[in-house]
DRENZAFI-977629 format. One record per residue (C-alpha): residue number from 0; y, z, x. Coordinates in Angstrom, 1 decimal, m for minus. Each point is the difference from the previous one (the first is absolute). Layout:
N
+-----+--------+--------+--------+
: num :      y :      z :      x :
+-----+--------+--------+--------+
: NUM :      Y :      Z :      X :
...
+-----+--------+--------+--------+
***
This chain:
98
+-----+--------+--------+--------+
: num :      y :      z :      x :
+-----+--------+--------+--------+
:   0 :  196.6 :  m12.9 :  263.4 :
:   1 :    3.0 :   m1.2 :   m2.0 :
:   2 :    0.7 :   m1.8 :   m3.4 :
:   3 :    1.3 :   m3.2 :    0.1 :
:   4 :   m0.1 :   m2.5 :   m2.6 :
:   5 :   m1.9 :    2.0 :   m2.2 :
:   6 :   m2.8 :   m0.3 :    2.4 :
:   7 :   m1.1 :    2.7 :    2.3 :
:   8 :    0.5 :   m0.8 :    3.7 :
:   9 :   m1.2 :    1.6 :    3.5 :
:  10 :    2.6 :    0.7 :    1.9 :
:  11 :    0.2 :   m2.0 :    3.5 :
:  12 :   m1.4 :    2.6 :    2.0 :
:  13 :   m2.9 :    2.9 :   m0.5 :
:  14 :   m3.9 :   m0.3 :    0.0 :
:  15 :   m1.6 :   m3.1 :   m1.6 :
:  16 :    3.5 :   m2.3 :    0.3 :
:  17 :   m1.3 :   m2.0 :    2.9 :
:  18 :   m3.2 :   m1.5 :   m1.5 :
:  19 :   m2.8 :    3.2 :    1.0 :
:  20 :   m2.3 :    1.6 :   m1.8 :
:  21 :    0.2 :    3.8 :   m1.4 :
:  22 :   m3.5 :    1.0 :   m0.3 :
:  23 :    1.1 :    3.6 :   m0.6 :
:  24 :    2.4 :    3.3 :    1.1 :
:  25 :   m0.2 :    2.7 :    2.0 :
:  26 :    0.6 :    3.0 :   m0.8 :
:  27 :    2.8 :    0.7 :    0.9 :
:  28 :    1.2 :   m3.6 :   m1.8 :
:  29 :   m0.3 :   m2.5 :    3.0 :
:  30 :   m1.4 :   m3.5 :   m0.7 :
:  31 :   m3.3 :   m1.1 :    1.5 :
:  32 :    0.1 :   m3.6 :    0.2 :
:  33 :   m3.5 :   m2.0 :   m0.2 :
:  34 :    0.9 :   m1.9 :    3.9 :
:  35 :    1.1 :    1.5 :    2.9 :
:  36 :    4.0 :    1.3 :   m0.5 :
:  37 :    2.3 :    1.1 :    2.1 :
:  38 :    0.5 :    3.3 :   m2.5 :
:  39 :   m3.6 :    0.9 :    0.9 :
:  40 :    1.5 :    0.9 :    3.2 :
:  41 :    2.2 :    2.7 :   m1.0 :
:  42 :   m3.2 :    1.6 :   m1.7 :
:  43 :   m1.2 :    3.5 :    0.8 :
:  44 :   m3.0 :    0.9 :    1.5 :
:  45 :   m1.2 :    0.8 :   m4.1 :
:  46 :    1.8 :   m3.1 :   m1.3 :
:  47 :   m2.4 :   m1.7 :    1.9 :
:  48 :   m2.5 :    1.7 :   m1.3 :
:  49 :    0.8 :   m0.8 :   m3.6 :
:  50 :    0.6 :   m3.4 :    1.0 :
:  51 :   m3.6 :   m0.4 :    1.3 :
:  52 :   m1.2 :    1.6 :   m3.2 :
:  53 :    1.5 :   m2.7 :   m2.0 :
:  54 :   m1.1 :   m2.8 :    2.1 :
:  55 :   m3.5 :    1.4 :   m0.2 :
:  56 :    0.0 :    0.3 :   m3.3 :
:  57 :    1.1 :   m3.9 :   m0.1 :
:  58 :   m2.7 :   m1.1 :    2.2 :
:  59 :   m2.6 :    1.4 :   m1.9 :
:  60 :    1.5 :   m1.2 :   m3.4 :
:  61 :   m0.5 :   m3.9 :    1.2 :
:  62 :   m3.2 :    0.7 :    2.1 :
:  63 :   m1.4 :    1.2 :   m3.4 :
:  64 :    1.6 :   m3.2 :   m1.8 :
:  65 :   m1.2 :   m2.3 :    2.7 :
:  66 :   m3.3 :    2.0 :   m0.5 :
:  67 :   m0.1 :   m0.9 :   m3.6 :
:  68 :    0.7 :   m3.5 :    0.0 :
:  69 :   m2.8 :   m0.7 :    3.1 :
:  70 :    0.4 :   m2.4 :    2.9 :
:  71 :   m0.4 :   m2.8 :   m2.6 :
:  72 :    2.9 :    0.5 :   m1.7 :
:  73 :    3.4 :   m2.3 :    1.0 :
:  74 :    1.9 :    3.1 :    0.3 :
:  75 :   m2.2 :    2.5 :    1.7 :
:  76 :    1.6 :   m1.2 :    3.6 :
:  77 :    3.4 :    0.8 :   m1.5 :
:  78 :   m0.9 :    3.9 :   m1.6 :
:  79 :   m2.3 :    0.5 :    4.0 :
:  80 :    2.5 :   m1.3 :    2.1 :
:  81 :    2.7 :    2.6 :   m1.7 :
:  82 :   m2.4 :    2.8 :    0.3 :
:  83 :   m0.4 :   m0.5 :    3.8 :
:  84 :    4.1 :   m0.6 :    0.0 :
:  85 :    0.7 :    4.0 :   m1.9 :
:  86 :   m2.8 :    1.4 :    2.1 :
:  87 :    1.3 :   m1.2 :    3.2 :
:  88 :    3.2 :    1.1 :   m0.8 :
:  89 :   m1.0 :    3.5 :   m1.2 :
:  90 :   m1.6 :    0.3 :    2.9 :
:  91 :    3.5 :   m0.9 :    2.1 :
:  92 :    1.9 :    2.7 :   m2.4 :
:  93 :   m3.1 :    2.8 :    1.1 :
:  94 :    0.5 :   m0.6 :    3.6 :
:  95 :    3.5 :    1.2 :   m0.6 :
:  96 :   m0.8 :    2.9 :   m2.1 :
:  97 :   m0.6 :    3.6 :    0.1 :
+-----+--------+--------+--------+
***
């Protein structure tokens, strides 16, 4: 990041500059991204792990808020279709962990 203008800028390269989602760090500071990244491949074995965790945790967030608003509700497609979305990719980061 750099100041220019008075206004706080990202610089042109680094996590989040190309449009994806940070849903959270690893330990040891690398960015899991909410789609599938080409960073996830340099992952550990236990960055995987952590990456699932998070995606899990996701999943279950908007099954629970898809599960609140009922299959009535406008947006309960929405919240269930990115519950299925985190769990399948949870399970894609488990397969490739410890």
């Amino acid at each position: 990041m750099r100041i220019q203008g008075g206004q706080i800028r990202k610089d042109a390269k680094g996590e989040g500059t190309r449009g994806g989602v940070i849903i959270g760090h690893t330990r040891s500071g690398k960015a899991v991204y909410a789609s599938h990244n080409e960073a996830h491949n340099k992952f550990t074995p236990g960055e995987h792990g952590e990456a699932a965790r998070m995606h899990s945790r996701l999943g279950h967030k908007y099954f629970k808020k898809a599960q609140d608003l009922g299959p009535d509700h406008p947006d309960f497609d929405k919240h269930a279709n990115k519950s299925t979305y985190h769990f399948n990719r949870a399970m894609a980061h488990s397969k490739k962990a410890e």
